[in-house]
Backbone as JSON Lines, residues from 0, in Angstrom:
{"i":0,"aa":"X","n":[10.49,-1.3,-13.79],"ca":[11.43,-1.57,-12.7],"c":[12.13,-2.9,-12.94]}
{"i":1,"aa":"X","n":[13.58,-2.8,-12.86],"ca":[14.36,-4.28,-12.83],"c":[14.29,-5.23,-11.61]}
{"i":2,"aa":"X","n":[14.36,-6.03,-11.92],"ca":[14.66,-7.91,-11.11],"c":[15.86,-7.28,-10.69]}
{"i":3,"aa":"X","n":[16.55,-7.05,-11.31],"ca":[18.09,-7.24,-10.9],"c":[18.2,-6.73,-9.6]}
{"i":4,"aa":"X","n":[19.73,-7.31,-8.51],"ca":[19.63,-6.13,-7.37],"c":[20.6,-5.51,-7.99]}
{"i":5,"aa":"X","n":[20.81,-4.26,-7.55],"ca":[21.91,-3.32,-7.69],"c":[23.46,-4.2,-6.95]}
{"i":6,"aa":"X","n":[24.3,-3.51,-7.62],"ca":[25.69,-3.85,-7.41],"c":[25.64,-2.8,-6.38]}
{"i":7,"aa":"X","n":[26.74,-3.38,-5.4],"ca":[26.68,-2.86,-4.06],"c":[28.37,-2.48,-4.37]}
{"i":8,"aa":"X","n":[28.65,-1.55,-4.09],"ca":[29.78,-0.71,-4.66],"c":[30.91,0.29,-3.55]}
{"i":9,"aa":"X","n":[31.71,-0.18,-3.03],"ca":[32.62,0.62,-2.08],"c":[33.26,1.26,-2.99]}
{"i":10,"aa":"X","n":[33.23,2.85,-2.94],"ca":[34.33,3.68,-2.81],"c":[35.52,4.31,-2.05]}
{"i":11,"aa":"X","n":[36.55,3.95,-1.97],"ca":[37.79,4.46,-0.7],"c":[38.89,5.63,-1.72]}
{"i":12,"aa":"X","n":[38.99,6.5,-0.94],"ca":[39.53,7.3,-1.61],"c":[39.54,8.95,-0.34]}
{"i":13,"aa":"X","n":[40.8,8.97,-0.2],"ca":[41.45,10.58,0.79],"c":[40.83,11.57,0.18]}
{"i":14,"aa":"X","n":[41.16,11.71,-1.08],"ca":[40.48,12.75,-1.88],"c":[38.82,13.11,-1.79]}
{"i":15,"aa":"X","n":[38.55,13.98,-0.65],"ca":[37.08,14.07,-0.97],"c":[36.19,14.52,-1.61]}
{"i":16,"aa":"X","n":[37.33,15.52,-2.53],"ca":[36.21,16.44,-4.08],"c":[36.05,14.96,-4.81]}
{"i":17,"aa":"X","n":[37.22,14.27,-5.39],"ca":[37.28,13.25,-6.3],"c":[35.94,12.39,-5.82]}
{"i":18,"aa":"X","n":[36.18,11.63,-4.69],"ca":[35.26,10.39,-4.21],"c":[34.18,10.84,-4.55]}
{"i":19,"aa":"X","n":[33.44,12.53,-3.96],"ca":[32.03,12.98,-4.17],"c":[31.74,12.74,-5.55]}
{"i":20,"aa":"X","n":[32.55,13.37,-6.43],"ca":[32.27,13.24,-7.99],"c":[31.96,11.95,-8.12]}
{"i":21,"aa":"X","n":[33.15,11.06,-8.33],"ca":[33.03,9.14,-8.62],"c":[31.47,9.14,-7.95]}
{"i":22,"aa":"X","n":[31.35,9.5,-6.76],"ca":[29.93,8.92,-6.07],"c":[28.76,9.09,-7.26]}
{"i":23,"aa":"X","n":[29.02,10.46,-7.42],"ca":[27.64,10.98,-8.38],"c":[27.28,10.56,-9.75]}
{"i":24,"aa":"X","n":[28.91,10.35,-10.19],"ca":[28.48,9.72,-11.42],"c":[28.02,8.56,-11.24]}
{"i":25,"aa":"X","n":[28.54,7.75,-10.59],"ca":[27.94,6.31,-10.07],"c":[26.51,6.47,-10.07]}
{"i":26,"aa":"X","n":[26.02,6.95,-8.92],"ca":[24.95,7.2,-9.01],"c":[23.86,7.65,-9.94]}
{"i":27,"aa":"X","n":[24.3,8.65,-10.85],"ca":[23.7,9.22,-11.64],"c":[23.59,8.5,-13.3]}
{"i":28,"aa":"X","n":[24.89,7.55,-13.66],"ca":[24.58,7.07,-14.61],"c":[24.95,5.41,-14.24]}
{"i":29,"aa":"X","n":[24.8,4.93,-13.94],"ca":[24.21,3.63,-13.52],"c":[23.91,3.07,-12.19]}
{"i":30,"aa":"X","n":[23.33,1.75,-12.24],"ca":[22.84,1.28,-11.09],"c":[23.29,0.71,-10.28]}
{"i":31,"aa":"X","n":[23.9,1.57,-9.29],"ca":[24.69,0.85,-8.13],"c":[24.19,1.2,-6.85]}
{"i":32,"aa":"X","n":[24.78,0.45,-5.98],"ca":[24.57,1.16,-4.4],"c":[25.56,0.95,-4.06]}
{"i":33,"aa":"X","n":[26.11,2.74,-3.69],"ca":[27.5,3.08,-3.77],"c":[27.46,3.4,-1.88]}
{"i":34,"aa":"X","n":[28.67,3.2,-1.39],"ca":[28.84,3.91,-0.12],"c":[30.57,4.05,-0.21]}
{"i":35,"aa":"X","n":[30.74,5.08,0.16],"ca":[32.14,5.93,0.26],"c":[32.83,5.75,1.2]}
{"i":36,"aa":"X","n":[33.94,5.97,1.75],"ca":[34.64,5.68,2.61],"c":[36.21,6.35,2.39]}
{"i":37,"aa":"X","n":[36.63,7.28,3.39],"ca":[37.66,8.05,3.25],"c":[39.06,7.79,3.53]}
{"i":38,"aa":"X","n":[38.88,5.68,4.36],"ca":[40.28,5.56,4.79],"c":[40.03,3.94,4.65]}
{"i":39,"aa":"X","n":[41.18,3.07,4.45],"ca":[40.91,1.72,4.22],"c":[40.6,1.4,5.32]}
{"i":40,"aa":"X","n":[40.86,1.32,6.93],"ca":[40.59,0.93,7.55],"c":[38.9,1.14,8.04]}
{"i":41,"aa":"X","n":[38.25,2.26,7.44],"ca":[36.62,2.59,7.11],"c":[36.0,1.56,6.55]}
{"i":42,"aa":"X","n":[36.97,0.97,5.45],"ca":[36.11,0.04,4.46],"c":[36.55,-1.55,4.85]}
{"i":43,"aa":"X","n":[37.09,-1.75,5.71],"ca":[37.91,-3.07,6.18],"c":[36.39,-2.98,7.3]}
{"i":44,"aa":"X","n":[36.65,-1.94,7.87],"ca":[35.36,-2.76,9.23],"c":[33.87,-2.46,8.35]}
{"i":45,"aa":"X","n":[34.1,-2.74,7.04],"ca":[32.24,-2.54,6.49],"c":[32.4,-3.79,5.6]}
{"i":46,"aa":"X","n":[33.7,-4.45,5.88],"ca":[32.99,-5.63,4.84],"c":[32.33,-6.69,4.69]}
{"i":47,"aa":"X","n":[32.08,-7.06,6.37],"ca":[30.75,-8.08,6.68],"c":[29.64,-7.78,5.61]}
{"i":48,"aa":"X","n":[29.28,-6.64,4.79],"ca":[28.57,-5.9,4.16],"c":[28.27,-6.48,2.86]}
{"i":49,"aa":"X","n":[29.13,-7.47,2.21],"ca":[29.64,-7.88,1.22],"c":[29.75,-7.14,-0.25]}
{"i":50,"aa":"X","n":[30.57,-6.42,-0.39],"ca":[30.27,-5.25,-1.57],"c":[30.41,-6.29,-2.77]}
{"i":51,"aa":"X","n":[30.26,-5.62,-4.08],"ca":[30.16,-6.89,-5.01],"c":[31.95,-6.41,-5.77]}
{"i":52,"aa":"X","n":[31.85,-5.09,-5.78],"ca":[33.17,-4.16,-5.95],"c":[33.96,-3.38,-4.83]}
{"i":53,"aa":"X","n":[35.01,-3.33,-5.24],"ca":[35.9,-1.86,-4.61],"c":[36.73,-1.38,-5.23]}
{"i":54,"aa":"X","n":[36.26,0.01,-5.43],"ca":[37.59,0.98,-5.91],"c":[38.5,1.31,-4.97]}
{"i":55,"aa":"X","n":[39.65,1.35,-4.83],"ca":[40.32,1.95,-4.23],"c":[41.47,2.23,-4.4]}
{"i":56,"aa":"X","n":[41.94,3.88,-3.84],"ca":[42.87,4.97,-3.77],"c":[43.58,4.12,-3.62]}
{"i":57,"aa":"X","n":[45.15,4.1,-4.19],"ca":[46.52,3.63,-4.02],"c":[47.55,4.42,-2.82]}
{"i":58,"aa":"X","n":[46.89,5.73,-2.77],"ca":[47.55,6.73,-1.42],"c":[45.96,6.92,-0.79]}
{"i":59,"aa":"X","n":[46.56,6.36,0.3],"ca":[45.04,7.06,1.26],"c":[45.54,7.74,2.48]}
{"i":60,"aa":"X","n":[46.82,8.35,2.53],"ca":[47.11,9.07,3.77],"c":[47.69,10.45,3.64]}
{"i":61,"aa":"X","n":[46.64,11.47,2.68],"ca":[46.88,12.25,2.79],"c":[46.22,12.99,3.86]}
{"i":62,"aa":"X","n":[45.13,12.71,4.62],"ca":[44.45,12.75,5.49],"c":[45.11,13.01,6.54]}
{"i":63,"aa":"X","n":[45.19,12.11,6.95],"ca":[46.36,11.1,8.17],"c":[47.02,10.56,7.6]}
{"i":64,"aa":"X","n":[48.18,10.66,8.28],"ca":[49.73,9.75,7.71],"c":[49.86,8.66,7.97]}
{"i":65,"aa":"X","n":[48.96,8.46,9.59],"ca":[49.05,7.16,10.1],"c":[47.98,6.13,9.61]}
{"i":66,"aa":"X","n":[47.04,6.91,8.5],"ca":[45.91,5.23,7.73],"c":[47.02,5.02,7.17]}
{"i":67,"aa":"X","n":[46.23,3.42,6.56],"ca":[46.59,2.09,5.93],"c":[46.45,2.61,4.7]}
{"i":68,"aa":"X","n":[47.55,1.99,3.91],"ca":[47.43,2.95,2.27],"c":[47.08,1.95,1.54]}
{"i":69,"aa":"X","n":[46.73,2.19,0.71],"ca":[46.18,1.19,-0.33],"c":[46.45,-0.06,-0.47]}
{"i":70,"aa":"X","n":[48.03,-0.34,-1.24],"ca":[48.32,-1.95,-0.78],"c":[47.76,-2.63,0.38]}
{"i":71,"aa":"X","n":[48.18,-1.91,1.29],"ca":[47.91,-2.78,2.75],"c":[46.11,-3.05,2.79]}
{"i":72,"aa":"X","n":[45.88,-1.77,2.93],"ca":[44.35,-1.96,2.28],"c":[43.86,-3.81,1.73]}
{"i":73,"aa":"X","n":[44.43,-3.26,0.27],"ca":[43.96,-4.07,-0.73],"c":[44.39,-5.92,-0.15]}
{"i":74,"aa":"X","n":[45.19,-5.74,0.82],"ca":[45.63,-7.21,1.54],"c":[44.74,-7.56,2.67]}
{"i":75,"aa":"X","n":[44.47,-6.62,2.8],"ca":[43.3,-6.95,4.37],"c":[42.48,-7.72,3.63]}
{"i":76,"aa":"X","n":[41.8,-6.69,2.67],"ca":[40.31,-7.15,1.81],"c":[40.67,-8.62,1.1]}
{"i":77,"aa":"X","n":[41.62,-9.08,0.22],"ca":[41.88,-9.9,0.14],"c":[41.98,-11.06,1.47]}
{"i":78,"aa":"X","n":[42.4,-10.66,2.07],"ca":[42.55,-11.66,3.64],"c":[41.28,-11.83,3.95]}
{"i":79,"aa":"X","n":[40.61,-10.95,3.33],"ca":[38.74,-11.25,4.28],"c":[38.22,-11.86,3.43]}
{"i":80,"aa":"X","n":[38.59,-11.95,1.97],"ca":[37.93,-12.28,0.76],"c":[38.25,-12.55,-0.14]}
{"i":81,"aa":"X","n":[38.71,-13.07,-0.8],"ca":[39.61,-13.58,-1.81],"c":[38.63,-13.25,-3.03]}
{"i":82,"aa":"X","n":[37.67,-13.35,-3.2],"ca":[36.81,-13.1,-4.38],"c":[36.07,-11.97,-4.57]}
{"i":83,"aa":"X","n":[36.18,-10.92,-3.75],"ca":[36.15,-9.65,-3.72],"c":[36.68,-8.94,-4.9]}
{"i":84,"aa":"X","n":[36.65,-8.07,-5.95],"ca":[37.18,-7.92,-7.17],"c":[37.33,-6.28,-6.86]}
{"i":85,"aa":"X","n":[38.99,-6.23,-6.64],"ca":[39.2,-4.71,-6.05],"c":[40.27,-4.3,-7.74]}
{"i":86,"aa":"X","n":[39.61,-2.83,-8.07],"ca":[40.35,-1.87,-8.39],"c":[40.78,-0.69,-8.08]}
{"i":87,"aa":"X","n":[42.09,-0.95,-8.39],"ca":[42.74,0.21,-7.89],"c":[42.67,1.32,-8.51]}
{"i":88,"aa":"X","n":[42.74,2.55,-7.46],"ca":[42.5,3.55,-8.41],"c":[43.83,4.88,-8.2]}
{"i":89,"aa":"X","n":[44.23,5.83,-9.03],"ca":[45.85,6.5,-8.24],"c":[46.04,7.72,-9.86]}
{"i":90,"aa":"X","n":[46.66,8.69,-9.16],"ca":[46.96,9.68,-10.08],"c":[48.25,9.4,-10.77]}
{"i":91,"aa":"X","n":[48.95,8.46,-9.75],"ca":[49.99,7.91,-10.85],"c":[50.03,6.85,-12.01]}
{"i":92,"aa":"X","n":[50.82,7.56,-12.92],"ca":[50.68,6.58,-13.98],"c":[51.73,5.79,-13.96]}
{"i":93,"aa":"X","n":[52.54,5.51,-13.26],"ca":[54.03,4.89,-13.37],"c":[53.99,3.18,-13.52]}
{"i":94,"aa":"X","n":[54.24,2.58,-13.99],"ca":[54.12,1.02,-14.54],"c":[54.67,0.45,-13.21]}
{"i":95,"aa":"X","n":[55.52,0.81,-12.47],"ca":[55.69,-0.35,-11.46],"c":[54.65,-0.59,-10.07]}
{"i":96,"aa":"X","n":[53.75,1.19,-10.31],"ca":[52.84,1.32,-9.61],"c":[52.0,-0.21,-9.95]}
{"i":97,"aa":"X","n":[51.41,0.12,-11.08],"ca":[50.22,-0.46,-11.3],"c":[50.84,-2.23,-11.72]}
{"i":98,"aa":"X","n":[51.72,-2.17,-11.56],"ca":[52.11,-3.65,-11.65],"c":[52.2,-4.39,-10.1]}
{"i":99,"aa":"X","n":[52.94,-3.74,-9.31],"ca":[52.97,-3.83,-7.53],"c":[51.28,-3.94,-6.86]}
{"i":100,"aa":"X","n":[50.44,-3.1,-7.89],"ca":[49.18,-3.47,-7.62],"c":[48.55,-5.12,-8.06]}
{"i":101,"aa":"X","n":[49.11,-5.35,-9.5],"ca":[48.31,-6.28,-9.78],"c":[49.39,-7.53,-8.92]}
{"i":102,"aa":"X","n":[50.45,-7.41,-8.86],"ca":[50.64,-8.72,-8.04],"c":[50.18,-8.42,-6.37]}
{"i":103,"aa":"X","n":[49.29,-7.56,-5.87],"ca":[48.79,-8.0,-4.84],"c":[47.29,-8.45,-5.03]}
{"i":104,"aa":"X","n":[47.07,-8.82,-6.14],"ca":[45.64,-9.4,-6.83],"c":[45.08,-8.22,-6.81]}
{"i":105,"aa":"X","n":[45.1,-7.13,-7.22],"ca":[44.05,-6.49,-7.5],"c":[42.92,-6.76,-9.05]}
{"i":106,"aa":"X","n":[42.36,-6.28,-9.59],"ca":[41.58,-6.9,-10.74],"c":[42.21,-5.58,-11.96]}
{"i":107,"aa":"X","n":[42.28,-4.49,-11.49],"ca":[42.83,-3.62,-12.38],"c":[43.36,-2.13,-11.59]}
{"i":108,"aa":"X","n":[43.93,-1.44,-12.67],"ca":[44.47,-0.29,-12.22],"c":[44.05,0.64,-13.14]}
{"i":109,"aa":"X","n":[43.75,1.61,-12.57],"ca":[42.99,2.83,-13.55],"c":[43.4,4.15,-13.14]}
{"i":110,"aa":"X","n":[43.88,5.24,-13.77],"ca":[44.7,6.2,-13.37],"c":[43.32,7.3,-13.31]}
{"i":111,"aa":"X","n":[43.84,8.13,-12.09],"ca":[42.71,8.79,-12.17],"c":[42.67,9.91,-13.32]}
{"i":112,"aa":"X","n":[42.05,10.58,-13.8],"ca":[41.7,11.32,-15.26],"c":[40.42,11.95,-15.51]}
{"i":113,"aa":"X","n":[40.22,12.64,-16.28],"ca":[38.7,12.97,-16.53],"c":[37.76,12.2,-17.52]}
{"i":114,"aa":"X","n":[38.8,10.69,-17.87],"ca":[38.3,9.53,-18.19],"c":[38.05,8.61,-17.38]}
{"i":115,"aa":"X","n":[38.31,9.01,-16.27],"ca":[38.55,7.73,-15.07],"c":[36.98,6.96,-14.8]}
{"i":116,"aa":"X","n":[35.99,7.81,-14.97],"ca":[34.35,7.17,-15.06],"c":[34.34,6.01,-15.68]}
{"i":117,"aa":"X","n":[34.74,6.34,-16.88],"ca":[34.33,5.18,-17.82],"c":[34.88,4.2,-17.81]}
{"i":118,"aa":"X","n":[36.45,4.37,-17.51],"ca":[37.19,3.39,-17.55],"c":[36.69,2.26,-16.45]}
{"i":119,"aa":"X","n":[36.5,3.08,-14.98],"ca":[35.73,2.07,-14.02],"c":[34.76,1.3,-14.11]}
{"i":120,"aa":"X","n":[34.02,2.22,-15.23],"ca":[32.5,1.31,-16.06],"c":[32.74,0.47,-16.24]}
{"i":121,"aa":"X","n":[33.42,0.57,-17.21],"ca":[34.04,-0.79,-18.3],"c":[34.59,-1.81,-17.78]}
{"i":122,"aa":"X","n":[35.51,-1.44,-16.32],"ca":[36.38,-2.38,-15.98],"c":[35.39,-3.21,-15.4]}
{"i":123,"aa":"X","n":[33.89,-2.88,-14.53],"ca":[33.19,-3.7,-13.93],"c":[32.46,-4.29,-15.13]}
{"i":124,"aa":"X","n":[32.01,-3.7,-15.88],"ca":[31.55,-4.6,-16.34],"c":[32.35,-5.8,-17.38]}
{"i":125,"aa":"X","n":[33.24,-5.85,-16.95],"ca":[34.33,-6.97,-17.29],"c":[34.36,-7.76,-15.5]}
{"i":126,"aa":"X","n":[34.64,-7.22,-15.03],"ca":[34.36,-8.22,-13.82],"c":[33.4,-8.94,-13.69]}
{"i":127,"aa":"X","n":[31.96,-8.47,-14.2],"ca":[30.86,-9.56,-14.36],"c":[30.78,-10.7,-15.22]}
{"i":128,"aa":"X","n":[31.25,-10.47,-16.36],"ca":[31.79,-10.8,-17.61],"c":[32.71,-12.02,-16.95]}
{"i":129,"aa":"X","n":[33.87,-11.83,-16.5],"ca":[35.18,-12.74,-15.76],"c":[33.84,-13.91,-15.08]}
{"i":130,"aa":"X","n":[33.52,-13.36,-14.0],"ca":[32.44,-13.67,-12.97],"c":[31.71,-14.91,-13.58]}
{"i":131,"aa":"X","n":[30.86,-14.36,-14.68],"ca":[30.1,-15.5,-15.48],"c":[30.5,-16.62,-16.56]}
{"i":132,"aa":"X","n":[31.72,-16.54,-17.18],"ca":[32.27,-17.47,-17.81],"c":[33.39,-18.06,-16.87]}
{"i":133,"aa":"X","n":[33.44,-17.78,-15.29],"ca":[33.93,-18.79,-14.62],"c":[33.24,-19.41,-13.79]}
{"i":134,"aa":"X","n":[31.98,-18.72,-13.56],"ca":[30.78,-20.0,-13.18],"c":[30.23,-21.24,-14.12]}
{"i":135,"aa":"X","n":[30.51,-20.39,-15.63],"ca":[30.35,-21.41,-16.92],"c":[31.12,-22.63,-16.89]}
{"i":136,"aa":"X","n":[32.13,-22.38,-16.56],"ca":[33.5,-22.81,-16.88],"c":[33.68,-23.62,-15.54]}
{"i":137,"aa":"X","n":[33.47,-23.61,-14.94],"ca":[33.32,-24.23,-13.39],"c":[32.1,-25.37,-13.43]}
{"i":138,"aa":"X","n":[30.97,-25.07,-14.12],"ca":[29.69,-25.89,-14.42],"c":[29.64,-27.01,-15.34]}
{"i":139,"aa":"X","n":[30.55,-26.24,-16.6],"ca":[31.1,-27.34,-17.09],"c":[32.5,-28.65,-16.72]}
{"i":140,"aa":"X","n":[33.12,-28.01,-16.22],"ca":[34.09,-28.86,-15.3],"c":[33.67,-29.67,-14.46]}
{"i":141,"aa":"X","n":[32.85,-29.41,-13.8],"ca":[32.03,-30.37,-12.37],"c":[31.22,-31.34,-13.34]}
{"i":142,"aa":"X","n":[30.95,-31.01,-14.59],"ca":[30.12,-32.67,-15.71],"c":[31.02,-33.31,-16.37]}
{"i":143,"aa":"X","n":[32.38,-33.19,-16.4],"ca":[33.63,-34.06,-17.55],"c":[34.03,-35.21,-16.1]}
């Protein structure tokens, strides 16, 4: 059994075949503690919670027309948290998409795919990666 705690992991996403899948693989091939959520404003009132991640849908109103779609989303969470490390996630591949994402700070953009698992893998574990050579980098700065 590991020391480590598990990464505490929000999923947001309209799509509820997709999210179930993302959930399972999550679950099933690494160690997270995942909880789902079908509309940003779901995952805005859970973030006292402190997730360590968030994926999230770039359209979240296919549901309802009247949720908060992703951007807006992704500004709340930022407004609550600035160090929150959100990726976006969207079936579009279009460059101004995923650029309109990263200037609202998101950490990345990942198109959804039947690669889309891994890519989310990878991207967190680059967020930990970021995470620890700027605590390095911060540790060493506070001794010059």
């Amino acid at each position: 059994m590991q020391n480590e705690k598990k990464i505490k992991l929000f999923l947001v996403d309209d799509d509820a075949v997709f999210l179930k899948s993302l959930e399972i693989q999550f679950l099933n091939n690494a160690d997270f503690d995942v909880k789902t959520f079908a509309t940003g404003e779901l995952c805005i009132a859970s973030l006292p919670e402190a997730p360590d991640v968030i994926i999230l849908d770039f359209h979240l109103d296919g549901i309802d027309k009247t949720a908060m779609n992703g951007l807006k989303t992704l500004d709340e969470i930022k407004n609550f948290d600035d160090n929150i490390p959100v990726v976006m996630l969207s079936s579009q591949d279009k460059i101004e998409v995923a650029v309109k994402c990263m200037q609202h700070e998101a950490f990345d953009y990942v198109v959804k795919s039947e690669t889309a698992f891994m890519r989310l893998k990878k991207t967190i574990t680059l967020i930990f990666l970021y995470k620890k050579m700027k605590k390095e980098l911060n540790w060493y700065m506070d001794r010059m």
